[in-house]
C-alpha positions as CSV (number, residue, x, y, z in Angstrom):
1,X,18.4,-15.2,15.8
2,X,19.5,-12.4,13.7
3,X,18.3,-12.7,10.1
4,X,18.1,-10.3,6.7
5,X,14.8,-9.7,5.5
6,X,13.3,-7.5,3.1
7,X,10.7,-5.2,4.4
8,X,8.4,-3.7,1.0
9,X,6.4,-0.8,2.1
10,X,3.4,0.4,-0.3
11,X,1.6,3.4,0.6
12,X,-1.9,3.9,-1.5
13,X,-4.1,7.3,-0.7
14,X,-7.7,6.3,-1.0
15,X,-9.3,9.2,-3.0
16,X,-10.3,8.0,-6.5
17,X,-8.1,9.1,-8.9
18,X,-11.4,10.3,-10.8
19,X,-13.6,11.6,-8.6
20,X,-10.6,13.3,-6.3
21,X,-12.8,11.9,-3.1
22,X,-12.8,8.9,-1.3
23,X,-15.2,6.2,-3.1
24,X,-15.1,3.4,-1.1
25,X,-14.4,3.1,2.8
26,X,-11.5,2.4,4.7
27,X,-13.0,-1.3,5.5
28,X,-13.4,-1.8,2.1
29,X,-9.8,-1.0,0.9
30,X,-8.4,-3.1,3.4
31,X,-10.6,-6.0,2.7
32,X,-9.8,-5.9,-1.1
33,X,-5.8,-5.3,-0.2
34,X,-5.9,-8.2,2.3
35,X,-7.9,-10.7,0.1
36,X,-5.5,-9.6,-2.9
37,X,-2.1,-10.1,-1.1
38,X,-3.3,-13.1,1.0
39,X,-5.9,-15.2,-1.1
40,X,-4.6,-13.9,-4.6
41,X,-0.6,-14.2,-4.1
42,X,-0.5,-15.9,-1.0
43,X,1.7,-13.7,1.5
44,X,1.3,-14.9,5.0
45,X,-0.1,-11.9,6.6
46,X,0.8,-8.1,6.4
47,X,0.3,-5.1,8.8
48,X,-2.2,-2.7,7.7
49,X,-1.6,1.0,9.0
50,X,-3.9,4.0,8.8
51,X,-2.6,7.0,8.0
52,X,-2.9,10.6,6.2
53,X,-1.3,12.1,3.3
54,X,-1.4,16.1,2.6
55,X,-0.5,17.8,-0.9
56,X,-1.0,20.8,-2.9
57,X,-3.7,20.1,-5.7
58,X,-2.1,20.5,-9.1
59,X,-5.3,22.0,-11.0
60,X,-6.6,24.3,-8.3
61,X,-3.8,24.8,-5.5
62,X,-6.5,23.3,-2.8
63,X,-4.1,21.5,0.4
64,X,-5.9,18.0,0.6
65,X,-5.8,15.6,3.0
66,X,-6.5,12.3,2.0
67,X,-6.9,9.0,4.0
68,X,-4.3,6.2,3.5
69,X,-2.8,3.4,4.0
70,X,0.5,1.8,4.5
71,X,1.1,-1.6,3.8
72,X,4.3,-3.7,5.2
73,X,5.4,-6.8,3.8
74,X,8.4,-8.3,4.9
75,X,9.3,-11.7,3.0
76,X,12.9,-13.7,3.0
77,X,13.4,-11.9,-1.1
78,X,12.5,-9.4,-2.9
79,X,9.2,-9.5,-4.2
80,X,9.8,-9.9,-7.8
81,X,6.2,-9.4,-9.1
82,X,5.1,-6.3,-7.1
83,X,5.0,-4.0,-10.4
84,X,1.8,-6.5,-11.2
85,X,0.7,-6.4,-7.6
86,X,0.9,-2.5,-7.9
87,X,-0.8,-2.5,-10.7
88,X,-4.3,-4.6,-9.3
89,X,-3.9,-2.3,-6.5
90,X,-4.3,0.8,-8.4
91,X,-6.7,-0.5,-10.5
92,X,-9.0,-1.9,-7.3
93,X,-8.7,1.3,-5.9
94,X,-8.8,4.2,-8.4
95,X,-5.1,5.1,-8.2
96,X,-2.5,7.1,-10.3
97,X,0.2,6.2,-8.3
98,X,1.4,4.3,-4.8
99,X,4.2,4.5,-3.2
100,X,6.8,2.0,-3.3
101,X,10.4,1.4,-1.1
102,X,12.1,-1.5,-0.3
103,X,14.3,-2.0,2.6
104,X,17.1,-5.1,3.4
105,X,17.1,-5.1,6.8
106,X,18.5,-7.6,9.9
107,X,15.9,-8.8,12.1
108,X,15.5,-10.2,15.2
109,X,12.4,-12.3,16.2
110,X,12.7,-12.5,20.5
């Protein structure tokens, strides 16, 4: 059965915003995302994807590549408080910024 859905993506590097290196491990971030957007707003379950972001760094012009991760929601709305969830999650992990798109998409579950 077809069905629209909307599919939020957040993608978080995991080098501290402060130290410019990764702090804590990759176990660790995902623990504190899961138990934040399971236990703390109660989402069903999400899919956790490693990854690796690459960019120029402003201050010294040094090409870094960062571990990160993507995170994939996909709920029946939009999620209408994800500026607060975005904000824990870049507090919990040291972070300037995260990604953020949205997509409305048709789904099938077979």
């Amino acid at each position: 059965m077809k069905t629209t859905m909307t599919k939020t993506t957040l993608t978080i590097g995991l080098n501290s915003q402060t130290t410019e290196k990764q702090e804590i491990t990759t176990g660790e971030a995902k623990g504190l995302i899961s138990e934040l957007l399971i236990e703390g707003y109660g989402f069903g379950g999400l899919t956790l994807t490693e990854c690796e972001g690459v960019y120029r760094m402003n201050s010294t012009g040094d090409l870094i590549y960062e571990k990160s991760l993507k995170i994939e929601l996909v709920t029946d709305e939009d999620i209408e408080n994800i500026n607060i969830i975005i904000k824990e999650l870049k507090y919990l992990l040291d972070q300037e910024s995260i990604m953020l798109e949205v997509e409305h998409k048709e789904v099938t579950f077979l």
